[in-house]
MDTraj code that builds the backbone (N, CA, C; nanometers):
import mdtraj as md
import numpy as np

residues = "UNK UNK UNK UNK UNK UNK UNK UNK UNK UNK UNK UNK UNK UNK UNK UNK UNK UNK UNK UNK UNK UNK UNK UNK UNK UNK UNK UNK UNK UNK UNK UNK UNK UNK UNK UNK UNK UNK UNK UNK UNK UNK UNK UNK UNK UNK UNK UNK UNK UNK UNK UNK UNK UNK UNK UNK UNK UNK UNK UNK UNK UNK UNK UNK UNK UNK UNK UNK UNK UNK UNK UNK UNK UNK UNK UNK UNK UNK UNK UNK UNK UNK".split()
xyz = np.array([
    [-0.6662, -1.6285, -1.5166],
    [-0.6002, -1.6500, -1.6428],
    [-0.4538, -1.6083, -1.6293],
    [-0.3303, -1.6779, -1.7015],
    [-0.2352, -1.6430, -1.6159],
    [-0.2194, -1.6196, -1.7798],
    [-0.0843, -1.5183, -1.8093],
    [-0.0426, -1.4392, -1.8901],
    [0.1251, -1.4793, -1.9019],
    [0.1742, -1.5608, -2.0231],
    [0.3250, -1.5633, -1.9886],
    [0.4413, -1.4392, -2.0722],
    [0.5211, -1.4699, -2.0056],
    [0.6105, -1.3455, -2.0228],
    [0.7190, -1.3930, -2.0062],
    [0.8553, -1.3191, -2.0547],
    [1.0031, -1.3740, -2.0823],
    [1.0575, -1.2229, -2.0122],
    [1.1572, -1.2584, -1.9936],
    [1.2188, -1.1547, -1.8921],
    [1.3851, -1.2014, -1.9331],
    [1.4478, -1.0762, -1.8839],
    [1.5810, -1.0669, -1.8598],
    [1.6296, -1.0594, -1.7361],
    [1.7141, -1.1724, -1.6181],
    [1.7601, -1.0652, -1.5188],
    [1.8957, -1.1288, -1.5183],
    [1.9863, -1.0918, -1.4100],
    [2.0979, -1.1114, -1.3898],
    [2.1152, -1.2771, -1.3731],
    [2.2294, -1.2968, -1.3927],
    [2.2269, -1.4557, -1.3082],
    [2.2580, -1.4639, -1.2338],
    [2.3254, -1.4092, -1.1332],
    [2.3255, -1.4352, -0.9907],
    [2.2108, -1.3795, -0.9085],
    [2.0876, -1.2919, -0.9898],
    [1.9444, -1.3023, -0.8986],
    [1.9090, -1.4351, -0.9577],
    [1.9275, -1.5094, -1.0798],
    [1.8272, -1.6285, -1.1123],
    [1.8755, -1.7309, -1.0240],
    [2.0059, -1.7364, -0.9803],
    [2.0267, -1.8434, -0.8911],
    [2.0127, -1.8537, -0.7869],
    [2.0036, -1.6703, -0.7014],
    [1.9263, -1.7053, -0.6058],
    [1.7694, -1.7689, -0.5875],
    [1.7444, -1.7315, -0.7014],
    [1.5642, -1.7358, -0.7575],
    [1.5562, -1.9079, -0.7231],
    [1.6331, -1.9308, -0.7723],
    [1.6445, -2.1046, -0.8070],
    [1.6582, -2.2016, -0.6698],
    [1.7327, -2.1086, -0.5933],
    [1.7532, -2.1878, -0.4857],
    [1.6525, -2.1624, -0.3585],
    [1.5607, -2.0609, -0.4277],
    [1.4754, -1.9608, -0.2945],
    [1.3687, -2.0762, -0.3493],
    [1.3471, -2.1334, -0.4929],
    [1.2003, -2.1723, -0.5599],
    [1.2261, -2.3564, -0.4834],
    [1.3601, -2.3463, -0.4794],
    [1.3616, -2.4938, -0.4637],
    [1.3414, -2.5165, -0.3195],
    [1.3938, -2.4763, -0.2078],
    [1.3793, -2.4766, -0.0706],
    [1.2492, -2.4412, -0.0168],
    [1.1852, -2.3532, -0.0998],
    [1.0215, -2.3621, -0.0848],
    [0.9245, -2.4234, -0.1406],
    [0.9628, -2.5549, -0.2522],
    [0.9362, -2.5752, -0.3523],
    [0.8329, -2.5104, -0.4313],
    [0.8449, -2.4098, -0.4652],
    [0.7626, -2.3863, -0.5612],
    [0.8298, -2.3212, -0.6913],
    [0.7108, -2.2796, -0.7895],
    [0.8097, -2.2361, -0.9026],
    [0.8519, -2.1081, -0.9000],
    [0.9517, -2.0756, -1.0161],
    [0.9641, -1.9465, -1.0215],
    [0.8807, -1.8795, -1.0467],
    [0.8088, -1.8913, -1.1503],
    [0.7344, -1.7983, -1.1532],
    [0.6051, -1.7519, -1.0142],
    [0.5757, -1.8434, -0.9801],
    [0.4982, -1.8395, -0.8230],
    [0.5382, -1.7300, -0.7232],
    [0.6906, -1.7556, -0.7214],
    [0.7799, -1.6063, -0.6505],
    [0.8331, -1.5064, -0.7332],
    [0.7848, -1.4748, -0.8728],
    [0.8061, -1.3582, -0.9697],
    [0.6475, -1.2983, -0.9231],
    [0.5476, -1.3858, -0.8853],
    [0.3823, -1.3643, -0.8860],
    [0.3795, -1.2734, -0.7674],
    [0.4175, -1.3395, -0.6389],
    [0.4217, -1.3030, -0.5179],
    [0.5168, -1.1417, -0.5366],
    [0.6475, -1.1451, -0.5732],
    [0.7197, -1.0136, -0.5676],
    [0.6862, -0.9392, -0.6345],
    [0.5563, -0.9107, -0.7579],
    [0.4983, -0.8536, -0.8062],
    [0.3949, -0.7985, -0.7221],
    [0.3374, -0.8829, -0.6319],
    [0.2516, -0.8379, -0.5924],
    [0.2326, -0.7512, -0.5114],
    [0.3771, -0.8000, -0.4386],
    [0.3685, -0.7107, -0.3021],
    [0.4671, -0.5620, -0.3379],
    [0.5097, -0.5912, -0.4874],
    [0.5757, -0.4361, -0.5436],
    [0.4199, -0.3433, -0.5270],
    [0.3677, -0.3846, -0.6264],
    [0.2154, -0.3340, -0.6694],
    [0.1492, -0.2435, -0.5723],
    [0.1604, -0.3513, -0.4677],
    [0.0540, -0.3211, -0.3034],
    [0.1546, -0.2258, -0.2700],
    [0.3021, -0.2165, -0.3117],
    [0.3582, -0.0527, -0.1889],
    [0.3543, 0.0262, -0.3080],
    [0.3585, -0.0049, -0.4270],
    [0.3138, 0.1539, -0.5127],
    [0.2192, 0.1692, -0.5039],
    [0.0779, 0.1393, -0.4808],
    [-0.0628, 0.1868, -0.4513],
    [-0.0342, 0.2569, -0.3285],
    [0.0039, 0.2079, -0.1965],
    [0.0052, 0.2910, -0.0757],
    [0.1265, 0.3606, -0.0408],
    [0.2250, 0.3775, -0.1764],
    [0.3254, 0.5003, -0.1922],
    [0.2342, 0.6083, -0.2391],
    [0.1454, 0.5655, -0.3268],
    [0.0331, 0.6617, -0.4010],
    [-0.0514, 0.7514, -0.2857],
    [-0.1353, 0.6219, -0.2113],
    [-0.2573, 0.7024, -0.1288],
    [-0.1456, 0.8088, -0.0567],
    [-0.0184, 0.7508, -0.0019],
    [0.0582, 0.8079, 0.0896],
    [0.0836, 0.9666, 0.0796],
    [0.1381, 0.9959, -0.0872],
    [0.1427, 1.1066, -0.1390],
    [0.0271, 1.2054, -0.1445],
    [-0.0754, 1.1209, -0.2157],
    [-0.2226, 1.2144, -0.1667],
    [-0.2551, 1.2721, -0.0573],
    [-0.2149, 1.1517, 0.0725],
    [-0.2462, 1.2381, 0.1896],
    [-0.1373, 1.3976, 0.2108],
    [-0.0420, 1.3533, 0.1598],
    [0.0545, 1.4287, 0.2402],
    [-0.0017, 1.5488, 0.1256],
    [-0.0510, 1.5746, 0.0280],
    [-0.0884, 1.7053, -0.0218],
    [-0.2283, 1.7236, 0.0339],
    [-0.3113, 1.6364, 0.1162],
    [-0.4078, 1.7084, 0.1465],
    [-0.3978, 1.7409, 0.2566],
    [-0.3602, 1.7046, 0.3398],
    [-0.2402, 1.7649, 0.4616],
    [-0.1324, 1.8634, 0.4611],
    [-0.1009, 1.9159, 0.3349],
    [-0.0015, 1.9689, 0.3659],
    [-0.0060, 2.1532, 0.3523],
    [-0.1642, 2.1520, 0.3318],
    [-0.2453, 2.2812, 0.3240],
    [-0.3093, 2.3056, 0.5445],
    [-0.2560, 2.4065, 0.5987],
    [-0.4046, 2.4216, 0.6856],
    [-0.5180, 2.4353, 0.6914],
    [-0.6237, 2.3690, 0.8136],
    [-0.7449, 2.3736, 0.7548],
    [-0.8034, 2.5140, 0.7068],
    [-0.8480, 2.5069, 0.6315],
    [-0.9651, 2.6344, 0.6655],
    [-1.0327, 2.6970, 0.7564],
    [-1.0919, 2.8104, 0.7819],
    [-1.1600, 2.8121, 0.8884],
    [-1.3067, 2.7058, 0.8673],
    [-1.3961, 2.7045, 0.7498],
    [-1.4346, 2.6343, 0.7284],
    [-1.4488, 2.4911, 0.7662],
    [-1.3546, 2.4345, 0.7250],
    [-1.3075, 2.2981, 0.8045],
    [-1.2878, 2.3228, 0.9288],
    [-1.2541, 2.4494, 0.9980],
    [-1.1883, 2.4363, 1.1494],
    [-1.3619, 2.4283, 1.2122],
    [-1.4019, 2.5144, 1.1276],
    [-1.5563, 2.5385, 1.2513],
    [-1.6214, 2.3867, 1.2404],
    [-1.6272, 2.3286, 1.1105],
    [-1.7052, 2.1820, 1.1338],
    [-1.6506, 2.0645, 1.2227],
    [-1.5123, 2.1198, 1.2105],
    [-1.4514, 2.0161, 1.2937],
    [-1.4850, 2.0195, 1.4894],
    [-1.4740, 2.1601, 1.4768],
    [-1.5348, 2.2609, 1.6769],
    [-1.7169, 2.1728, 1.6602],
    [-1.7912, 2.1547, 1.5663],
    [-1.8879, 2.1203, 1.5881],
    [-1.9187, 1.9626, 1.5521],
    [-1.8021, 1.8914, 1.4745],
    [-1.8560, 1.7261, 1.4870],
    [-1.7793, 1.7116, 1.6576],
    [-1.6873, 1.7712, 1.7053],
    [-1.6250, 1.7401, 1.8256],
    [-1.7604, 1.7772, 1.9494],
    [-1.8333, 1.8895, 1.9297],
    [-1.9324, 1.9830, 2.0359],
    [-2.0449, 1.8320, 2.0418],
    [-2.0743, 1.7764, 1.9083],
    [-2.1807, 1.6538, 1.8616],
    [-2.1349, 1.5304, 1.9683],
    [-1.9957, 1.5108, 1.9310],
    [-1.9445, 1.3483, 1.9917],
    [-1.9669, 1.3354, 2.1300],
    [-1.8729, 1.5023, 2.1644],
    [-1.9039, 1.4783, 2.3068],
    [-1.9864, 1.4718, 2.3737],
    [-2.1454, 1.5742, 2.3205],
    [-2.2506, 1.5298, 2.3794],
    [-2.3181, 1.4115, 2.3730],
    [-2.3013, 1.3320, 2.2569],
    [-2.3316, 1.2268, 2.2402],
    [-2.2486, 1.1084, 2.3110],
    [-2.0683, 1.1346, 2.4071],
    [-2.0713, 1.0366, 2.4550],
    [-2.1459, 1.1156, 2.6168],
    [-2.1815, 1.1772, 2.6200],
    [-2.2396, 1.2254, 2.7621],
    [-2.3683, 1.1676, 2.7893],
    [-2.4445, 1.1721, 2.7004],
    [-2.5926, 1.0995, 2.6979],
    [-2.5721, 0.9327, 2.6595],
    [-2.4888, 0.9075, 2.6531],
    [-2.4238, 0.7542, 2.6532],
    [-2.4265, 0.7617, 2.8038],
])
top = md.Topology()
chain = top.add_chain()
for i, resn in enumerate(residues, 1):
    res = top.add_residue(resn, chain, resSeq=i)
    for name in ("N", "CA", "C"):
        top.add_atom(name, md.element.get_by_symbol(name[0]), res)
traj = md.Trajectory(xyz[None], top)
């Protein structure tokens, strides 16, 4: 379902707009769709990005350190019996 909308921008982005929609032919709005989209997709993985970096940005625990000494003690025996 597509949703319309009116906007304001400069006119020298609409004319680039105009000449980017025409050489690719498609419409404007098609490349307002697309540059939305791919805004969208880097603020979601500006997002996860930030999350990591606060769950990273603590050292592990010992907790975490010992499970980690024992999924590593697991793998390796498991690639040994491989």
């Amino acid at each position: 379902m597509n949703v319309k909308t009116s906007i304001s921008i400069d006119e020298k982005l609409f004319k680039g707009l105009e000449e980017i929609a025409e050489d690719w032919h498609v419409s404007r709005s098609d490349i307002f769709s697309q540059a939305v989209t791919q805004f969208l997709e880097r603020q979601r993985n500006l997002k996860i990005f930030k999350e990591l970096n606060k769950v990273y940005a603590n050292p592990p625990s010992d907790e975490d350190k010992q499970f980690q000494q024992e999924a590593l003690k697991h793998s390796l025996k498991a690639v040994d019996e491989w």
